[in-house]
Every structure is written in structure tokens, then in C-alpha cells.
C-alpha positions as CSV (number, residue, x, y, z in Angstrom):
1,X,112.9,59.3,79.8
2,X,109.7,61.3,80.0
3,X,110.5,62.4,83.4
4,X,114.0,63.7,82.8
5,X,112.6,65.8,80.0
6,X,109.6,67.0,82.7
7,X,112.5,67.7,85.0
8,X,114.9,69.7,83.2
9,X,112.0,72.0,81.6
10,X,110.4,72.4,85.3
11,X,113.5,72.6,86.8
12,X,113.6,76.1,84.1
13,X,110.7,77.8,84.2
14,X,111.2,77.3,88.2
15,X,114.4,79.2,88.2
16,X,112.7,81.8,85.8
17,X,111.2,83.2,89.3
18,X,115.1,84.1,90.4
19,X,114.6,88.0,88.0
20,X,111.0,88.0,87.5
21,X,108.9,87.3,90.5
22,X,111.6,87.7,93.4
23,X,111.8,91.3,92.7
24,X,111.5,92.1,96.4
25,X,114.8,90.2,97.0
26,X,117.3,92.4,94.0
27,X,115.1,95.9,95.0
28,X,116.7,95.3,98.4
29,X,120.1,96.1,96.4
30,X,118.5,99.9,95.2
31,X,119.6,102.9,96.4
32,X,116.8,103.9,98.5
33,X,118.5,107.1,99.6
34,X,116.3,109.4,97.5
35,X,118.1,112.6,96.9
36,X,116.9,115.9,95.0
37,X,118.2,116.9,91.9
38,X,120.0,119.5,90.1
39,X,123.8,119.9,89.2
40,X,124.8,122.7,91.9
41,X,123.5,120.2,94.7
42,X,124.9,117.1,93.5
43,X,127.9,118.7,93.2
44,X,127.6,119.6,96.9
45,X,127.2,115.8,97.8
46,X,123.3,116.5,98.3
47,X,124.2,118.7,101.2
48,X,121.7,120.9,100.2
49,X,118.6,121.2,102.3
50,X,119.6,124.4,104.3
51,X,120.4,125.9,100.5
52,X,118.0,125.1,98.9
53,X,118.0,128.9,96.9
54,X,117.8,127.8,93.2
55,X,115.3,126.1,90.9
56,X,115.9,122.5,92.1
57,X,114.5,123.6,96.0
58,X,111.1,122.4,95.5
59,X,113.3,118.6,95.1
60,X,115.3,119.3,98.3
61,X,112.9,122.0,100.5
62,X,110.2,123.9,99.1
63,X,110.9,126.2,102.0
64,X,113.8,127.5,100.1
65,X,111.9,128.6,97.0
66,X,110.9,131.9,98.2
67,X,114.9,132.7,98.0
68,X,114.5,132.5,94.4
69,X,114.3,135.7,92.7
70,X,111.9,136.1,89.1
71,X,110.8,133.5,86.6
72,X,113.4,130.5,86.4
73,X,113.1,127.6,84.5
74,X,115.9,124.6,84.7
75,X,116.9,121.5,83.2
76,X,119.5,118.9,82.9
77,X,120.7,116.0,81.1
78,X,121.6,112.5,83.3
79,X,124.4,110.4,82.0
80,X,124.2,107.1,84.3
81,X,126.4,104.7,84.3
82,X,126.7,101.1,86.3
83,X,129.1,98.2,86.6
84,X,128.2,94.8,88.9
85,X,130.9,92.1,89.7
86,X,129.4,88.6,91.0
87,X,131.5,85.8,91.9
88,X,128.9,83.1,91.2
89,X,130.1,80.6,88.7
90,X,129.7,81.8,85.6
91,X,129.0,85.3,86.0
92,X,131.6,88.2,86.4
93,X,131.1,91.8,85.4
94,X,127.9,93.2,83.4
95,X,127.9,97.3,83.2
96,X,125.0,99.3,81.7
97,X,124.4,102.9,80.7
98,X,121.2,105.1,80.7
99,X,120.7,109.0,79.7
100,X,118.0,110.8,80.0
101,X,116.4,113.8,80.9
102,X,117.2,114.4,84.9
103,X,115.5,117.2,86.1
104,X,112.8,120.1,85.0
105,X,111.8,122.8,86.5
106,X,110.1,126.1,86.6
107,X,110.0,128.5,89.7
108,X,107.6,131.5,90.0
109,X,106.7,134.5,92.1
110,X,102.4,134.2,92.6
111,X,100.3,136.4,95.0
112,X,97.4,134.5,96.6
113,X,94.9,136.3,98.7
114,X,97.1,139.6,99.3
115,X,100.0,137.2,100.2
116,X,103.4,136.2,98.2
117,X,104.1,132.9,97.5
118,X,107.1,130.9,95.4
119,X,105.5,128.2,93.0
120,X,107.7,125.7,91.9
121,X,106.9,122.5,89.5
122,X,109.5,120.3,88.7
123,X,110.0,116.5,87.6
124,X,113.5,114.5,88.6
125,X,114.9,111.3,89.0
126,X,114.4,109.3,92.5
127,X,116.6,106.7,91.0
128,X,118.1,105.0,88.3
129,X,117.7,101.2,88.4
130,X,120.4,98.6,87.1
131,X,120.8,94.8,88.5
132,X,122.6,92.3,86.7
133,X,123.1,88.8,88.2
134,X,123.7,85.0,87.5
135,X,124.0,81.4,88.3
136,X,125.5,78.5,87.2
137,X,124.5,74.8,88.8
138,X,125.3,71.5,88.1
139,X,123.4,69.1,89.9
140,X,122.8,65.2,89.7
141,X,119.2,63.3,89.4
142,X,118.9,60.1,89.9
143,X,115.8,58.1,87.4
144,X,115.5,54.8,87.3
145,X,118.7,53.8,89.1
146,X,121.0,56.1,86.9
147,X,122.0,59.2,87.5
148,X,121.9,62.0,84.9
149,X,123.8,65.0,85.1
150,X,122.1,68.1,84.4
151,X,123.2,71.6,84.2
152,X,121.6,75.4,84.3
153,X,123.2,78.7,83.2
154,X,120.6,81.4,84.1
155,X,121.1,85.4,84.0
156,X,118.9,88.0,84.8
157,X,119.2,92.1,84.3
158,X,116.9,94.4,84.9
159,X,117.2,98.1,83.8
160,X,114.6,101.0,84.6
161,X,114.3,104.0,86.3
162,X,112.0,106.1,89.1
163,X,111.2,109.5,88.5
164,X,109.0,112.2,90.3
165,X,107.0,114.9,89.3
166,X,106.3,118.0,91.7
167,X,102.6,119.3,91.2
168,X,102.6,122.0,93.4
169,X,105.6,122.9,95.3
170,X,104.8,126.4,96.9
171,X,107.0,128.2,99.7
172,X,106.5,131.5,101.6
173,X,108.1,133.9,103.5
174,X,106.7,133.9,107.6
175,X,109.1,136.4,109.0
176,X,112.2,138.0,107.1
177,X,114.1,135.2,108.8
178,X,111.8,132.0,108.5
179,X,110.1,130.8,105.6
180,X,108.1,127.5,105.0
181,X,107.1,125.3,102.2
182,X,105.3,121.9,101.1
183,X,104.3,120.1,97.9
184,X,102.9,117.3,96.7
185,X,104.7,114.7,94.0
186,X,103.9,111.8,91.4
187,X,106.1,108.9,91.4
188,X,106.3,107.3,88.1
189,X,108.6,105.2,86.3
190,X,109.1,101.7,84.7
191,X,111.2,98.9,84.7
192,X,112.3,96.4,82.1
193,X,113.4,92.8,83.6
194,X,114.6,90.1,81.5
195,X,115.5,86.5,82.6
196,X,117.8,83.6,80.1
197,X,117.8,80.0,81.4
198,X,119.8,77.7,78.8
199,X,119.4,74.2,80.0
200,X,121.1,70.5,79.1
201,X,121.5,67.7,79.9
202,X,123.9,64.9,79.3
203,X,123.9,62.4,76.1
204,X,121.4,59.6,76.6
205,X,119.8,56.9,75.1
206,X,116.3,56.4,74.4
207,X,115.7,53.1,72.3
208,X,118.9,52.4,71.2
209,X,119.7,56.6,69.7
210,X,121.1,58.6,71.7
211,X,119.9,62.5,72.6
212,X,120.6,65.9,73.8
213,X,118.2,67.7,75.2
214,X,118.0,71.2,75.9
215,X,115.9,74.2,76.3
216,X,115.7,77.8,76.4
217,X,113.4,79.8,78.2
218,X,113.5,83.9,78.2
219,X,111.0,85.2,80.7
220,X,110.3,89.3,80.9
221,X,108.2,91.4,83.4
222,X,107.5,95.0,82.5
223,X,107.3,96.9,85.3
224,X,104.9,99.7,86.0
225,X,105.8,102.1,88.9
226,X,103.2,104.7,90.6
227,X,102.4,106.6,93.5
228,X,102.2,110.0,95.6
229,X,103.9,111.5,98.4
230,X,103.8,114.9,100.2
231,X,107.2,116.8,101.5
232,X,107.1,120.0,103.8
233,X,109.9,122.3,104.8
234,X,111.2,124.9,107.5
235,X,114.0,126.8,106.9
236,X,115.7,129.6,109.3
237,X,118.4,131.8,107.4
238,X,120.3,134.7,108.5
239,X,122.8,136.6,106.5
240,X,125.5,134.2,107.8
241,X,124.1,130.6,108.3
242,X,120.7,128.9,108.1
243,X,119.2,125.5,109.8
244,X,116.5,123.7,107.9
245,X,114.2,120.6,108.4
246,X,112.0,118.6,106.1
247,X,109.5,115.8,106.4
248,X,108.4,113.4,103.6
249,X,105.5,111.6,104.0
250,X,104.9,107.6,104.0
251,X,104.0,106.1,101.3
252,X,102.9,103.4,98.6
253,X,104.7,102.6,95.5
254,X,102.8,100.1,93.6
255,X,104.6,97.9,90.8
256,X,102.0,96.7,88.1
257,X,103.7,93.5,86.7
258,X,103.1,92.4,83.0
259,X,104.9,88.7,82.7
260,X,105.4,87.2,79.3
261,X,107.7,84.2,78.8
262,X,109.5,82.4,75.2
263,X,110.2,79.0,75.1
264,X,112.4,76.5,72.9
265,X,112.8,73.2,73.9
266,X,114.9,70.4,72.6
267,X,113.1,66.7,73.1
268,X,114.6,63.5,71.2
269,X,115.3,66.3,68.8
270,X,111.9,67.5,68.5
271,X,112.0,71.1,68.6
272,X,109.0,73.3,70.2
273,X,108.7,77.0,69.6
274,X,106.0,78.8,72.3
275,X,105.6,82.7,73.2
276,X,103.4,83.5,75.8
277,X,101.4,86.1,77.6
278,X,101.2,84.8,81.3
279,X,99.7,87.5,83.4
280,X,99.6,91.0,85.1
281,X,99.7,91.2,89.0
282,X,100.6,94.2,91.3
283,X,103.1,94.4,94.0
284,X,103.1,97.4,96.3
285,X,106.1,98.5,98.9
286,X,105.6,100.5,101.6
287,X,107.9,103.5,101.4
288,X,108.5,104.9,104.8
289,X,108.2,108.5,106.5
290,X,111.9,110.6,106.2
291,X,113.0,113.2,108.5
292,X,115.9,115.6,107.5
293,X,118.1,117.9,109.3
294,X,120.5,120.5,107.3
295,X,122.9,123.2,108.2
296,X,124.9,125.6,106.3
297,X,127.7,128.5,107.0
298,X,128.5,131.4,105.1
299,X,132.0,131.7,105.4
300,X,132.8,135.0,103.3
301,X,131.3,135.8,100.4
302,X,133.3,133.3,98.3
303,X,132.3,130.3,100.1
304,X,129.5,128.6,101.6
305,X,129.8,125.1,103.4
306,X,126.6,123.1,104.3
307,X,125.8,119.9,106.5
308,X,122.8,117.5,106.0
309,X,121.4,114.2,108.1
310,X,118.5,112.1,106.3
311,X,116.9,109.5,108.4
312,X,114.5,106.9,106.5
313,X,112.2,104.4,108.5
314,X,112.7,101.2,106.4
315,X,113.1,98.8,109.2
316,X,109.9,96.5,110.0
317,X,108.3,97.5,106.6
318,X,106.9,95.2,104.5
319,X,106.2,94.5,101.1
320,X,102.2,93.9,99.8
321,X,101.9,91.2,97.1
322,X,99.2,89.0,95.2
323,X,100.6,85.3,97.0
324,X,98.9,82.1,98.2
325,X,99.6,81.5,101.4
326,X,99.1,77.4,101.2
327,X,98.8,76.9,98.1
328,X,96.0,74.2,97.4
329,X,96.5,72.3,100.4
330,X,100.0,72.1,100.6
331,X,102.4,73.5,103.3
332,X,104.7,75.5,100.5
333,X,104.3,79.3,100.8
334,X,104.6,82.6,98.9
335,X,103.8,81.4,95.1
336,X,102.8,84.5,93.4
337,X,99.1,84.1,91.9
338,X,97.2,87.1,90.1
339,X,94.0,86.4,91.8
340,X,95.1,85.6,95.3
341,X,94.6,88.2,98.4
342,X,97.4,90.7,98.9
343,X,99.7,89.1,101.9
344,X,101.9,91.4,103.5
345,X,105.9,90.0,103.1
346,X,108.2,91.3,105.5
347,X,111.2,93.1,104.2
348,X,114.0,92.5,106.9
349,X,115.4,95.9,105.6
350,X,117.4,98.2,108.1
351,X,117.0,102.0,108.8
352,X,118.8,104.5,106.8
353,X,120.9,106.8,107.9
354,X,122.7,109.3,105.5
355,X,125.2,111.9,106.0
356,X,125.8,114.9,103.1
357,X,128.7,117.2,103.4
358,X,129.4,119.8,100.6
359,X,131.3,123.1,100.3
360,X,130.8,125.5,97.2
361,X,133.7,128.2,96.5
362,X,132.9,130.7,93.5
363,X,135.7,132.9,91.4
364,X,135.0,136.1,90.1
365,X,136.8,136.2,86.5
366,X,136.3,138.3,83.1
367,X,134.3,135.5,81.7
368,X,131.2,135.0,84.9
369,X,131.4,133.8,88.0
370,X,132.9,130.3,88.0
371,X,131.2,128.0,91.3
372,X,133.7,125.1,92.3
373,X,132.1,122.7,94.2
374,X,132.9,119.6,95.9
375,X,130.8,116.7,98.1
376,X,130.9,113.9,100.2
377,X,128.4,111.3,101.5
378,X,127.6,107.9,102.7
379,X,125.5,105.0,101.4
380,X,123.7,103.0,103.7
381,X,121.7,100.2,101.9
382,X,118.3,98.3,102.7
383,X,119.7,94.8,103.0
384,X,122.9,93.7,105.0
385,X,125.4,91.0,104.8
386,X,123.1,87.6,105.3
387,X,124.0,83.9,105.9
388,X,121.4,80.8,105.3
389,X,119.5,82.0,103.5
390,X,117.1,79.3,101.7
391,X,116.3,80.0,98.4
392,X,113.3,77.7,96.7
393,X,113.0,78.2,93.3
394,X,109.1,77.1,92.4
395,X,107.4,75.7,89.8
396,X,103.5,74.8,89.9
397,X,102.6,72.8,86.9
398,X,99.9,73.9,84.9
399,X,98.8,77.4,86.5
400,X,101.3,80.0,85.5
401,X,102.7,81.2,88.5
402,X,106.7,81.4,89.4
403,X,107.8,82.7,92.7
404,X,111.0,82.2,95.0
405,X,110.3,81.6,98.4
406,X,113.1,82.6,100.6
407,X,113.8,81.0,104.6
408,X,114.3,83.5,107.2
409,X,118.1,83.9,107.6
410,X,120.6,85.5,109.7
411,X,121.6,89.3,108.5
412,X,124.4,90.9,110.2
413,X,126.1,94.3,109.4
414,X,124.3,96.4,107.7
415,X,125.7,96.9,103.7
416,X,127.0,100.6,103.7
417,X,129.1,102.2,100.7
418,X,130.7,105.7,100.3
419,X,130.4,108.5,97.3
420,X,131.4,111.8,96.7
421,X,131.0,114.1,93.9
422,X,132.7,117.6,92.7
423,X,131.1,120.0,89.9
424,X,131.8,123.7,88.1
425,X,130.0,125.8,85.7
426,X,129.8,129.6,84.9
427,X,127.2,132.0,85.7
428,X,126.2,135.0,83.7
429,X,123.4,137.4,84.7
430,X,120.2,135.5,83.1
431,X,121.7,132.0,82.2
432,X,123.9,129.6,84.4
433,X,125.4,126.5,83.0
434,X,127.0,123.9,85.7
435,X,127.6,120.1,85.4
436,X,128.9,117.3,88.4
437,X,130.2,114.3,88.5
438,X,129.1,111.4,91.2
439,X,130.6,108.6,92.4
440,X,128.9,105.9,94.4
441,X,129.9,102.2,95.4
442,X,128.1,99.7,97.7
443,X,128.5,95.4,98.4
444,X,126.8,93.0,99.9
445,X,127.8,89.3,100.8
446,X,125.1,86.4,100.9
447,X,125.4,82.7,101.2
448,X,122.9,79.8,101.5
449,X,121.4,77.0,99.8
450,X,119.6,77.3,96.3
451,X,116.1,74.3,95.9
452,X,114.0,74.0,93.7
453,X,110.2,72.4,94.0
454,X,107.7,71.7,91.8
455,X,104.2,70.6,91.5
456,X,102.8,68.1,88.6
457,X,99.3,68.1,89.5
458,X,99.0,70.7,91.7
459,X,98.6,69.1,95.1
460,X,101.5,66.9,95.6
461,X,105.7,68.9,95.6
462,X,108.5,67.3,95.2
463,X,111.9,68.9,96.0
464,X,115.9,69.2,95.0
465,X,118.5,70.7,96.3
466,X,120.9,72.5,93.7
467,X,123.7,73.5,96.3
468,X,125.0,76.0,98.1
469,X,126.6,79.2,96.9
470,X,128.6,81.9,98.5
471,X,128.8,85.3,96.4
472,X,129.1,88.9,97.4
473,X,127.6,91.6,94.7
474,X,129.2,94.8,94.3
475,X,128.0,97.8,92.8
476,X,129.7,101.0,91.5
477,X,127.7,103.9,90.0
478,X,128.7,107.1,88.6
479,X,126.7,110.0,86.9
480,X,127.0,113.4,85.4
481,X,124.7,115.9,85.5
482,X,124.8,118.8,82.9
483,X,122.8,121.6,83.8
484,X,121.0,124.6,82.6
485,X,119.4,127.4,84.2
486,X,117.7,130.7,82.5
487,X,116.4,133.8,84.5
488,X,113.3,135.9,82.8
């Protein structure tokens, strides 16, 4: 039975590549709308790049900081919460919570050679990450004329976050209507993704006793984000209404991925304990070039209203990874390999295209002034709704590498979800306090056919097909944002 066993522990560390090395496949479920920070604007549904007059602008416009008036500094707290539902077998509903620091910032009047500037340095989160997802197969072998049943649970979540820190945001005034901006920014972050395979097979005999075997096998990546990207602004204001524009550069963010793996395997009751360090490779994603377009109306003194359009160029990208093209003289591709070349992998994402609507109101009361707010906006995702898709789960025996190489399929409408948001808070003369709420939701459907391949002496691959599946994966996110703001 020495080739069952080899089976059923292949067949594992294969499917180990579904979280840990296919990481270009679940980002396409991210929100890659990047949005500014701060409690007042996410309140306003991130219609904000025509306001852009408080300590959060450098995140939105740095064209707006020169509406700021004195020495500001800002900060909030980020409760983030996620729930997924999966209809593959076995898996439901998995929710997960993060908080943490959102934002930071101080905002500055400076005077550089006889002329006034805004400075403005701030650090906020590009995103909060959280992907939970699962599989259940049962599939028959056959070995010397008999046909063993083996099954696979396997579940993998992955939790993390992308932040960004603004070096030098600086903004100016050009006429008494017209002011520009521009600052540079560190992306940073990290990302924790963790992958259970529990494996068995069906009672068998092996000289006259009969076994069980089974194994375990918990594989984990820790994920290393970094990267840099420029943002310039142009804003137009009256006392009325003001236009704005804003440009953020393309860019790279590189992933540096640290593998490790645990095993326990169960053969003719012979246990075997391993933990490993396998190896650290880099994966870099080409974020595009985004364009945006805001508006905003004064209607009386009381309340302002305010328009935005963000347009991100994600379509025909491509993501940069250490692969193998033909892997030692064999026709599979896309096994990942610390050592190979980088080979560009294209993404099949779509355009974005995001629209922010938001309306502030504020009442004048005994206590401060009290800011209602209230926001809508839409969703658009990377990925869209895809049919045969063929997903090979690989295996290449001896050489630690684990990869899922995924067919072309067909993708049809693009995925595109909703949220809206609503905030309050009370201002006093030197401090403001404000908090929002935000609701976001998005789905995407996906069907295909799930192999799996491996190698034994690293030339020659055999294959099986595990079946199809047919799933669509929803996600709902909300957040609050609690917000403090003190005037010097």
C-alpha cells in the first residue's frame, strides 16, 4: 500500500498551494478601491476630494491642506469587522475582527523660500485584509485493481492589513482661488496566511491488519508588504462650490513570502511529527495609475454636499512572481520556485470604476457644533463572475515548491457590491471628536474543475481529477472609525 500512502500525503501538501502560493487568485477578492482616511470623510461615503479641508487631506488631496488653519494633529481608532459565506461542501460562514490604529496625522503651516506652504504627514489604512475559504472532496483511486476511497477537508484564512505612510504631503496656495498639492507615500503592511488539510482514507488491510491512515498538514506564509507611490492634487474653490482632481501614480507592491509547513502523518499507525522552514520568495503586483474627479456645493451655511468619480487602471495588469515556466522538462507551468526568473502572470482583472456621494449637515447647539453626516458608494471588484476555470493543485516531490496553476477561463460581469456609511461628532474650538460607521458588501460566483498533479522524481506528472465545484463567495464588511482631532 506504499503508493496509497504516497498518494494521500502528495495529494496534501499539493492542495496546501490553494491559501499559500495561489495568493494572486483570493487578492483578486480585496477591495482595491483605496480610499483616504479619517472619520468626517468616511462618513461622507469618501466623497471627499473637493473637501479635502481637515487633517486627513494629505490622504484624499494634498491640494486641500492649505485650507487648514494652525497646527493640527489627528488620530483614530479602526474597528473592522468581516463575515464570508461559501457554499462549498463543508464550509459556511467564518467572520473575523481587527482594531487598530487607522489614521495619524499632523498638518502644519511652513514658509519655504519667502513662500507659504501646508505640510502634512500622516499614516492610514489602504485596506484591511480578511479571506476565509474551504473545500471538501471525496474522490476514488483506483491501486492494484481496487478502488480506495479517499477524502480531504482543507481550509485556509488569511488575515492582514495595508497601511500607508505620507512622507511629505505639502500643498500651496497659487491664486486665492486655486491651490495645488503632492506627496509621496510608503506602503507597508503584513499578512498572516494559514492553510489545514486533514486527510483519510478508508479502513484497509495490509497483511492481514487492517489501517487508517491519515494526515495533517498546516502550512503558513507570512507576508511582507512594501512599496512607494506619489499622489498630486488641484483644487478650485470658491465661497460656494469647488472642483478638484488628483492623480496617483503606478506602482509596485512587492509581497516577500516566508513559507513554513507542520506535518503529522498517520502510516500503519506509525506516527511522524515534522516542522519545517521551506523558503522565502517575493511576488510583486503592479498597482495601476488612478485618476480622480470631485465636486462639492455649498448649499447654506449648514450644509455642504460633495460628488466624487475614481477611475483605477487594473485591466491588462499583471502580477510578477518567482515561477518555472517548464519545469524540468515537463510541459506543466507556473510552479512557484525561489530561485527561478520573475515571469509576469496576467491578472484578467477589470477596470474600476467608483462613485462617492456624501452630504454633511451641522447643528449649532449649547454643547458645540454637532456635524451629521451621511454617504453612499459603489464597489466594483477586480475579478468577475468566471466559468471553467481549471484549477491544478501541484505537488513536485522532493523540491519544496507548491503552486496552483489555474486554465484560462471565461469571466463575465464584472463583481460589483454597494456601501454606504453615516457619522456625527461634536466640535469645540481646539478639539473635534467624530466617529462613522461603514457598510460594504460584494460576491462573486465561480465554477470549474479542481486536479491535482504531482511529480515523484521530478520529471515524469501524473494527474487526478477531484471534481467539479460550483460556489459563489460573499463578503460583508463593516467598520467604525472613532476620531480625534486637536487644534494648537
Amino acid at each position: 500500500m506504499k503508493f496509497r500512502v504516497f498518494i494521500l500525503t502528495g495529494l496534501l501538501v499539493g492542495v496546501a498551494s490553494l491559501a499559500v502560493a495561489q495568493g494572486f487568485l483570493y487578492e483578486s477578492y480585496y477591495n482595491w478601491n483605496f480610499l483616504g482616511s479619517g472619520a468626517r470623510a468616511r462618513g461622507m461615503g469618501g466623497a471627499f476630494l473637493a473637501v479635502s479641508d481637515d487633517g486627513s487631506a494629505a490622504t484624499w488631496n494634498p491640494a486641500g491642506l492649505p485650507y487648514n488653519e494652525g497646527v493640527q494633529t489627528s488620530m483614530n481608532w479602526n474597528l473592522f469587522h468581516a463575515t464570508v459565506k461559501n457554499n462549498p461542501t463543508g464550509f459556511g460562514e467564518a467572520s473575523g475582527d481587527l482594531g487598530n490604529i487607522g489614521f495619524w496625522s499632523f498638518v502644519a503651516p511652513m514658509t519655504l523660500r519667502e513662500h507659504e506652504f501646508v505640510l502634512g504627514v500622516s499614516y492610514y489604512r489602504l485596506q484591511d485584509i480578511f479571506y476565509e475559504d474551504g473545500i471538501a472532496a471525496e474522490f476514488t483511486i483506483t491501486e492494484q485493481a481496487i478502488e480506495v476511497e479517499q477524502n480531504l477537508d482543507s481550509r485556509v484564512r488569511s488575515v492582514g492589513s495595508l497601511a500607508a505612510i505620507n512622507l511629505l504631503g505639502l500643498g500651496t496656495e497659487i491664486t486665492s482661488n486655486l491651490t495645488v498639492g503632492g506627496g509621496i507615500s510608503l506602503a507597508l503592511g503584513d499578512r498572516k496566511d494559514e492553510t489545514v488539510h486533514y486527510g483519510y482514507g478508508e479502513p484497509y488491510e495490509y497483511k492481514g491488519v487492517t489501517f487508517v491512515d491519515s494526515l495533517i498538514l498546516k502550512m503558513t506564509a507570512d507576508v511582507d508588504y512594501s512599496g512607494v507611490f506619489g499622489n498630486l492634487g488641484c483644487m478650485y474653490r470658491t465661497d460656494k462650490w469647488s472642483a478638484a482632481i488628483t492623480y496617483t501614480s503606478p506602482w509596485t507592491l512587492t509581497q516577500e513570502l516566508d513559507y513554513g509547513t507542520f506535518l503529522q502523518n498517520v502510516v500503519h499507525d506509525i506516527h511522524y511529527d515534522a516542522t519545517e522552514a521551506l523558503f522565502i520568495t517575493e511576488r510583486k503586483i503592479k498597482v495601476p495609475y488612478s485618476i480622480g474627479l470631485g465636486g462639492s456645493y455649498r448649499v447654506n451655511d449648514k450644509l455642504l454636499v460633495a460628488l466624487d468619480y475614481q477611475y483605477r487602471k487594473f485591466k491588462g495588469g499583471y502580477i510578477s512572481t518567482q515561477q518555472t515556466l517548464t519545469p524540468i522538462e515537463d510541459e506543466h507551468e507556473g510552479i512557484t520556485n525561489p530561485v527561478s526568473r520573475f515571469t509576469d502572470l496576467p491578472t484578467g482583472w477589470y477596470n474600476l470604476h467608483q462613485i462617492r456621494i456624501g452630504a454633511e449637515y451641522v447643528v449649532e447647539s449649547d454643547y458645540g457644533k454637532i456635524p451629521l453626516r451621511v454617504g453612499f458608494h459603489n464597489v466594483p471588484m477586480v475579478a468577475g463572475n468566471t466559468s471553467g476555470t481549471m484549477n491544478t493543485l501541484v505537488q513536485y516531490y522532493n523540491i519544496p515548491v507548491f503552486d496552483i496553476m489555474v486554465e484560462p477561463n471565461n469571466s463575465e460581469d464584472q463583481n460589483m457590491g454597494i456601501g454606504f456609511s453615516f457619522g456625527a461628532g461634536i466640535h469645540w474650538s481646539q478639539v473635534h471628536l467624530d466617529f462613522s460607521y461603514e457598510y460594504e458588501n460584494s460576491s462573486t460566483a465561480d465554477s470549474g474543475e479542481y486536479w491535482w498533479t504531482y511529480s515523484s522524481n521530478g520529471h515524469d506528472f501524473s494527474d487526478f481529477r477531484l471534481g467539479d465545484y460550483d460556489r459563489e463567495y460573499k463578503l460583508k464588511q463593516s467598520r467604525v472609525l472613532l476620531n480625534f482631532t486637536g487644534y494648537f
